[in-house]
C-alpha positions as CSV (number, residue, x, y, z in Angstrom):
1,X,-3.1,66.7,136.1
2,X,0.1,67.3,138.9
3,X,-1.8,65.5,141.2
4,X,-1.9,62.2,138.6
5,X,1.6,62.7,138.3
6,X,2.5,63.2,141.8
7,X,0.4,59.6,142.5
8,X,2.2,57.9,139.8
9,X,5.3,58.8,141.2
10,X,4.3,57.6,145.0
11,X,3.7,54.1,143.4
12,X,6.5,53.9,141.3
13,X,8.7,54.4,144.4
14,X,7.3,52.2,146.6
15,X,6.7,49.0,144.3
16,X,8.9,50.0,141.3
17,X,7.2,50.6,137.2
18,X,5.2,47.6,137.0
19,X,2.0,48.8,138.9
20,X,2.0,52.1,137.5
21,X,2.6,50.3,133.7
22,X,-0.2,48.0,134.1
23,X,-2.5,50.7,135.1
24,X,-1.5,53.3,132.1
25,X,-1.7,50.0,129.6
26,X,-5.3,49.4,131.0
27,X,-6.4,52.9,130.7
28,X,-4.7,52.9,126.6
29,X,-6.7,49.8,126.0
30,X,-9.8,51.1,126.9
31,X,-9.5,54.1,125.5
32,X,-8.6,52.7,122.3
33,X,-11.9,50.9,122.2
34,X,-14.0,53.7,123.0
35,X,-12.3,55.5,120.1
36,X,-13.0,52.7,118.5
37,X,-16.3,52.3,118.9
38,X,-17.0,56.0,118.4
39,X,-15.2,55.7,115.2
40,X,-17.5,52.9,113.4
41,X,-20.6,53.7,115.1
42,X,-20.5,56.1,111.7
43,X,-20.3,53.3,109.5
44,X,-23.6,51.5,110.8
45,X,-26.4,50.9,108.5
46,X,-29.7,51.1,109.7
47,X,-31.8,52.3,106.9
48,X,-32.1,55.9,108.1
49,X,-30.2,57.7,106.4
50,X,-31.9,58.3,102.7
């Protein structure tokens, strides 16, 4: 985990918070649709489950 910090840091000097943004809102969005995903997969219906 310091080390993740320590990178973000390094870009955030060199080319200011828009790299280091894009990157965290890129990793949220995915995440939130594997969460998704892993959420409603539950709610399937495959005739399995008398």
């Amino acid at each position: 985990m310091p080390h993740t910090a320590v990178l973000l840091a390094a870009v955030s000097e060199d080319q200011g918070p828009g790299d280091t943004l894009r990157v965290v809102l890129l990793v949220a969005l995915v995440g939130a649709a594997l969460l998704a995903w892993f959420l409603l997969r539950g709610y399937r219906n495959d005739d399995n489950n008398d």
